[in-house]
N, C-alpha and C positions, 0 to 999 in steps of 0.2 A: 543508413541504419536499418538494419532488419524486423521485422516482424517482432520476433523472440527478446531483442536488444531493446526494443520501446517499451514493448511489455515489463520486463527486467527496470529499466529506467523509471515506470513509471511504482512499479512495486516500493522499487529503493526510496522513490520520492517520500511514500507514503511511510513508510518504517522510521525515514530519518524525522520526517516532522513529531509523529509519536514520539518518539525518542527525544528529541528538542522539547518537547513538551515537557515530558516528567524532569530533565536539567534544570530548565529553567522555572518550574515549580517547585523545584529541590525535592519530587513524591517518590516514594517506594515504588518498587514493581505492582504490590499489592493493591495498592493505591489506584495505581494504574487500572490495574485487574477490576477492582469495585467500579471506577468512572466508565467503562467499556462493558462493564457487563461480563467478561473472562475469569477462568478462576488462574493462578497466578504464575503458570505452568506454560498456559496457551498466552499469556501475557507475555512470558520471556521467550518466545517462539516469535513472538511479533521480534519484539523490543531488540532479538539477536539477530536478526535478518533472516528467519530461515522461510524463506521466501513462495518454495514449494509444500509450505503447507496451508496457505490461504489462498485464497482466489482472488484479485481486484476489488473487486465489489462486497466482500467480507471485509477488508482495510478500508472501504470506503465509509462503509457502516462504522465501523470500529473510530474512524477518526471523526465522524461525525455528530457521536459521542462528546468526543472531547472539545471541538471546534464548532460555534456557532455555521452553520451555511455560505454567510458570504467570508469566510476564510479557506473554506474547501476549493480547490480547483481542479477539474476532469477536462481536460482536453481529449476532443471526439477528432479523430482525421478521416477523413473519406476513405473508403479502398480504394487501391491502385487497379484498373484494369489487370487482370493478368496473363498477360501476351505470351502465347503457347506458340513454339516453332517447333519444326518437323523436320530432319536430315535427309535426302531420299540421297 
């Protein structure tokens, strides 16, 4: 999995929990928008996946809002070395 595809995976993570959130709360978007601090526009921008318009660490904040600390999960991976060859 690439760079781009983890990043992607881990956006998606964070969208679908919000999302699972307000289901099984049964709350409005608005609702949403008040417990997050968003007004209800940038709310449905989360809530629909549009994924290039926040950063990581904005949905981080945004769900940490919603979810006590020890529900939150960020998995950190190391960098890969990155092994540079040359064709002569």
């Amino acid at each position: 999995m690439n760079k781009s595809s983890k990043k992607e995976k881990s956006f998606k993570e964070y969208l679908q929990e919000i999302e699972s959130y307000q289901q099984e709360n049964n709350l409005s978007d608005k609702e949403v928008a008040n417990k997050i601090h968003l007004t209800t526009g940038e709310t449905r921008e989360i809530l629909y996946c549009h994924i290039d318009y926040f950063t990581l660490d904005r949905l981080i904040t945004y769900a940490g809002r919603l979810f006590s600390s020890s529900e939150i999960k960020v998995i950190i991976e190391p960098k890969k070395d990155k092994l540079h060859g040359r064709v002569v």
